[in-house]
Backbone as a printed PyTorch tensor [residue, N CA C, xyz], in Angstrom:
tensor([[[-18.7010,  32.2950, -71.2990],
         [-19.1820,  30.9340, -71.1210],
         [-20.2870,  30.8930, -70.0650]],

        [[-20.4190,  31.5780, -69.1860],
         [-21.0690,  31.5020, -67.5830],
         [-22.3530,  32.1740, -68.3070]],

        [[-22.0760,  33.3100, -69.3650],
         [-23.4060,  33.7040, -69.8560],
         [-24.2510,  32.2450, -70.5690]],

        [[-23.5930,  32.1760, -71.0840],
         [-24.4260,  30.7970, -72.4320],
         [-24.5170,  29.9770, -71.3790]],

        [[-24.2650,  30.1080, -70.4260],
         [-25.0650,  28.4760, -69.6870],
         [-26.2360,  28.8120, -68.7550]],

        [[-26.3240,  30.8550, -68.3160],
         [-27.2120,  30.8560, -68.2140],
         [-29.0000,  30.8650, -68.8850]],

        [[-28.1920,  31.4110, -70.3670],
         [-29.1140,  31.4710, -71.3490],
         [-30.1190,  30.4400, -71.5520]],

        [[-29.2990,  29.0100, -71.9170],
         [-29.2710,  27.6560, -71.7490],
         [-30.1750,  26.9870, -70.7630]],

        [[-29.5060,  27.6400, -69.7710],
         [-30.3470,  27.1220, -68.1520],
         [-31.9090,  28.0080, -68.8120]],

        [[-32.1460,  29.1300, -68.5560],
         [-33.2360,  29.6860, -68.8370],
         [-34.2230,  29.5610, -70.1250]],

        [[-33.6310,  29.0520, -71.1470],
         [-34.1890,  28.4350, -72.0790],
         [-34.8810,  26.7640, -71.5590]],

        [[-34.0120,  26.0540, -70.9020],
         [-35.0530,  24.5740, -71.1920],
         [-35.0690,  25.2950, -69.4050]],

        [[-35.5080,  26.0430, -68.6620],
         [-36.3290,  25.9700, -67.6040],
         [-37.7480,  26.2880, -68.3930]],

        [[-37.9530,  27.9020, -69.2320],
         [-39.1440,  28.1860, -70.0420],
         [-40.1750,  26.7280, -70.4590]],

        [[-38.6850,  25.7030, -70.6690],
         [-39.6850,  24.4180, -72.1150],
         [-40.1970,  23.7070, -70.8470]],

        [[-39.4300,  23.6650, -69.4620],
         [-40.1360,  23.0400, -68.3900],
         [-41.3150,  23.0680, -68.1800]],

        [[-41.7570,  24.9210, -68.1860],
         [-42.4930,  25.5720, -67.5780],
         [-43.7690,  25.2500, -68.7480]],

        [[-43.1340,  25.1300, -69.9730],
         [-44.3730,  25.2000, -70.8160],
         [-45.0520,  23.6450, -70.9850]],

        [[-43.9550,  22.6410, -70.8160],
         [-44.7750,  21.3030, -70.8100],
         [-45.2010,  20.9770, -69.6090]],

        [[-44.6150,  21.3240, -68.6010],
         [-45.8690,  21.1390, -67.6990],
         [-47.2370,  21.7250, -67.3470]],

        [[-47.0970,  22.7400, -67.7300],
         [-48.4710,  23.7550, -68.3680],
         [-49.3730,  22.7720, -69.2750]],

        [[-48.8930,  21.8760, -69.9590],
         [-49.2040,  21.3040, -71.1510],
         [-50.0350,  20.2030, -70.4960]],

        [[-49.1330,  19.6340, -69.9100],
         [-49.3050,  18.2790, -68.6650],
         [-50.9180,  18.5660, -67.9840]],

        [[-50.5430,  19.5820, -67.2850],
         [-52.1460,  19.6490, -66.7430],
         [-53.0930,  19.7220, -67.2830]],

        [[-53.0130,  20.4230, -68.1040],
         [-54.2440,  20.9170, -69.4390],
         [-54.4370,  19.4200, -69.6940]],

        [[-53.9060,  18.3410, -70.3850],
         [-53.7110,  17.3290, -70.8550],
         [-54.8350,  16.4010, -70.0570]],

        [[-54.3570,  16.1290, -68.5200],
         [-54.7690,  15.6540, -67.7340],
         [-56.1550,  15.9700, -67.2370]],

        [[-56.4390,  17.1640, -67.1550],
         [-58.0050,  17.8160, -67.1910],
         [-58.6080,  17.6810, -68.2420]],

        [[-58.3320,  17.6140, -69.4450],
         [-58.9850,  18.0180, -71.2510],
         [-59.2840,  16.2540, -71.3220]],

        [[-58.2300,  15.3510, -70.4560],
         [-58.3640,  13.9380, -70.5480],
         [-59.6300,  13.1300, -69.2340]],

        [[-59.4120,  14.1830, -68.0910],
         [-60.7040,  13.5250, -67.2820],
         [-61.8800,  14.0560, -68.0500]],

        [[-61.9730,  15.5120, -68.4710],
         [-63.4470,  15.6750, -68.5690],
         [-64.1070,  15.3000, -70.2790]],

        [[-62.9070,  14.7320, -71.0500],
         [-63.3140,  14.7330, -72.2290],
         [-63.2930,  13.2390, -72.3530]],

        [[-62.3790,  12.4790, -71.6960],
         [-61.6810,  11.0240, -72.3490],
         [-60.7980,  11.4110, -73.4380]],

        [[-60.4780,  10.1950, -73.9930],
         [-59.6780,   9.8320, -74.6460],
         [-59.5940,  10.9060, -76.3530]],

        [[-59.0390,  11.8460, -76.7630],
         [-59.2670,  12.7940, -77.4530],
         [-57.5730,  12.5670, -78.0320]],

        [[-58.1530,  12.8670, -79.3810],
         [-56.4690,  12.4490, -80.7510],
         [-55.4290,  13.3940, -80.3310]],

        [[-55.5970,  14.3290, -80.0810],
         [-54.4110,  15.1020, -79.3600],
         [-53.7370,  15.1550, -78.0950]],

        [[-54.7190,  15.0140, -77.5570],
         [-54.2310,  14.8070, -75.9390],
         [-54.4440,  12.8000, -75.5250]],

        [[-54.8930,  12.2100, -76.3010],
         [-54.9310,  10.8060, -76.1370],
         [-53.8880,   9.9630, -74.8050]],

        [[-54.7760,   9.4060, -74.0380],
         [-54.1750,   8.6100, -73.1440],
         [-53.1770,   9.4780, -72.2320]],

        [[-53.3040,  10.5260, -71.7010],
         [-52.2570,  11.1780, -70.7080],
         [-52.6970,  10.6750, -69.3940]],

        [[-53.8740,  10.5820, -68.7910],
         [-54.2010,   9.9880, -67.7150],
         [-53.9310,   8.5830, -67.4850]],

        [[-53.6910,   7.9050, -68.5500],
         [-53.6330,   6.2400, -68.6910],
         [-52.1990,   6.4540, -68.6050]],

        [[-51.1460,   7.1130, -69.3210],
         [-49.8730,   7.1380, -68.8620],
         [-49.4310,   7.4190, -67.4640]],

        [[-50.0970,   8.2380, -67.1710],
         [-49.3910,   8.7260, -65.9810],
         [-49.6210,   7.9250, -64.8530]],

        [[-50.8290,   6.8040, -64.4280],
         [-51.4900,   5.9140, -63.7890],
         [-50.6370,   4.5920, -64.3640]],

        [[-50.0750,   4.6790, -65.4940],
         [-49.0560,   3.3860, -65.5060],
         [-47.9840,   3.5650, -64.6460]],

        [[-47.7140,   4.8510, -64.8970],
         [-46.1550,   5.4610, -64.4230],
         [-46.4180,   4.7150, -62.8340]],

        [[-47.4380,   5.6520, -62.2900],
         [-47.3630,   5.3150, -60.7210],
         [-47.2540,   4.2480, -60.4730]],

        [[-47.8150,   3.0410, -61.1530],
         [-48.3440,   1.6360, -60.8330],
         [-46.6770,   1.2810, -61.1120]],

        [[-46.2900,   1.9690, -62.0510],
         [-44.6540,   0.6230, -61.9290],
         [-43.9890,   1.2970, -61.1740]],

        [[-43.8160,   2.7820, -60.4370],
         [-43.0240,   2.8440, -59.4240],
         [-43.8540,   2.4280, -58.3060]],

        [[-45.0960,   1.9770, -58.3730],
         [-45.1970,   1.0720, -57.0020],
         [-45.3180,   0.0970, -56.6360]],

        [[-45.0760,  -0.8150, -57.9930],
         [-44.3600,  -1.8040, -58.4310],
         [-42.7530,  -1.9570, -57.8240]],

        [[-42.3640,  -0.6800, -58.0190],
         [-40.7040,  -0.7850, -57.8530],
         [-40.4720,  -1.1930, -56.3890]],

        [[-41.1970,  -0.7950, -55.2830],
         [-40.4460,  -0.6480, -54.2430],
         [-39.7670,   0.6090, -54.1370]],

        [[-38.7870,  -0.0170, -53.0080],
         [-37.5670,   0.6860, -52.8230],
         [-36.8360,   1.8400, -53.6410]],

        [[-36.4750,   1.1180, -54.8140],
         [-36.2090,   1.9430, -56.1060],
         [-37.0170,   2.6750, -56.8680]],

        [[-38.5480,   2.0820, -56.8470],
         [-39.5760,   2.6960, -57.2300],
         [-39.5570,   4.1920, -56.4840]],

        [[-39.8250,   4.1890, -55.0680],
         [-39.9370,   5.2630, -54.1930],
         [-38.6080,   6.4370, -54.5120]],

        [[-37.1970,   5.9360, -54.6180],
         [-36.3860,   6.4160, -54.7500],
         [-36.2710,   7.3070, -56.0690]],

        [[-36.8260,   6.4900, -57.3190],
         [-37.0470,   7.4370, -58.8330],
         [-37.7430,   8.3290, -58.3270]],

        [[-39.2220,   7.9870, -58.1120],
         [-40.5920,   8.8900, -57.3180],
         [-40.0290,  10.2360, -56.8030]],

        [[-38.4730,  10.3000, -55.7420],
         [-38.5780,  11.4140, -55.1550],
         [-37.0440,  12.1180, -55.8150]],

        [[-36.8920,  11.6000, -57.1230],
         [-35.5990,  11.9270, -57.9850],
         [-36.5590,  12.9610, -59.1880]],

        [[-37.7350,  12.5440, -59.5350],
         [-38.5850,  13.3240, -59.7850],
         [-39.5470,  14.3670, -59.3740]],

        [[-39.8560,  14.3390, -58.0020],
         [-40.4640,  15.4600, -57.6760],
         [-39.3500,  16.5720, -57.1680]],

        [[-38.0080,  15.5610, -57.1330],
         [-36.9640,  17.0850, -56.7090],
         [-36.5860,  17.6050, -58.0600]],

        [[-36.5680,  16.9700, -59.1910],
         [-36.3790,  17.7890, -60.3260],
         [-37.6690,  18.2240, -60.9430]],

        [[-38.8390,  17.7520, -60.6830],
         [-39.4890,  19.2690, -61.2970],
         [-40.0880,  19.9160, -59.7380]],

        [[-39.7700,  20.0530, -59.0850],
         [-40.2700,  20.6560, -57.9570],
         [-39.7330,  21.9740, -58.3180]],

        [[-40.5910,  23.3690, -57.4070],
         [-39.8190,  24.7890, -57.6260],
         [-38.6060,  25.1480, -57.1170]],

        [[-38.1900,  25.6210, -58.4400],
         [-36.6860,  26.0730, -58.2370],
         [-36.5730,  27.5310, -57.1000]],

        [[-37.3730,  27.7640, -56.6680],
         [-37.8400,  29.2100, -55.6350],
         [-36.3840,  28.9660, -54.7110]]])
């Protein structure tokens, strides 16, 4: 059992590793190109995102750092 959960664990860390790989590309391919059918609107998402957690407040700030501790490095 302790094996398959490391397998598991190491499998969606890889899908981590690869969409956020994805993420940046996205975000660069979206400043220097605009708005493009594949990568469409990733900069406009992610600039909503911020705006409603700073919208949120309190709770806003609190998601904010519930997310940078889960994708932050696992080192």
């Amino acid at each position: 059992m302790d094996n398959a959960m490391k397998i598991v664990g190491s499998f969606v860390s890889g899908l981590q590793s690869i969409f956020m790989s994805l993420l940046g590309l996205g975000i660069v391919a979206g400043l220097l190109f605009g708005d493009v059918a594949m990568i469409g609107g990733v900069v406009d998402n992610i600039t909503a995102l911020v705006s409603e957690l700073g919208n949120g407040g309190l709770v806003g700030l609190l998601v904010a750092i519930i997310i940078i501790h889960l994708l932050g490095d696992k080192k």
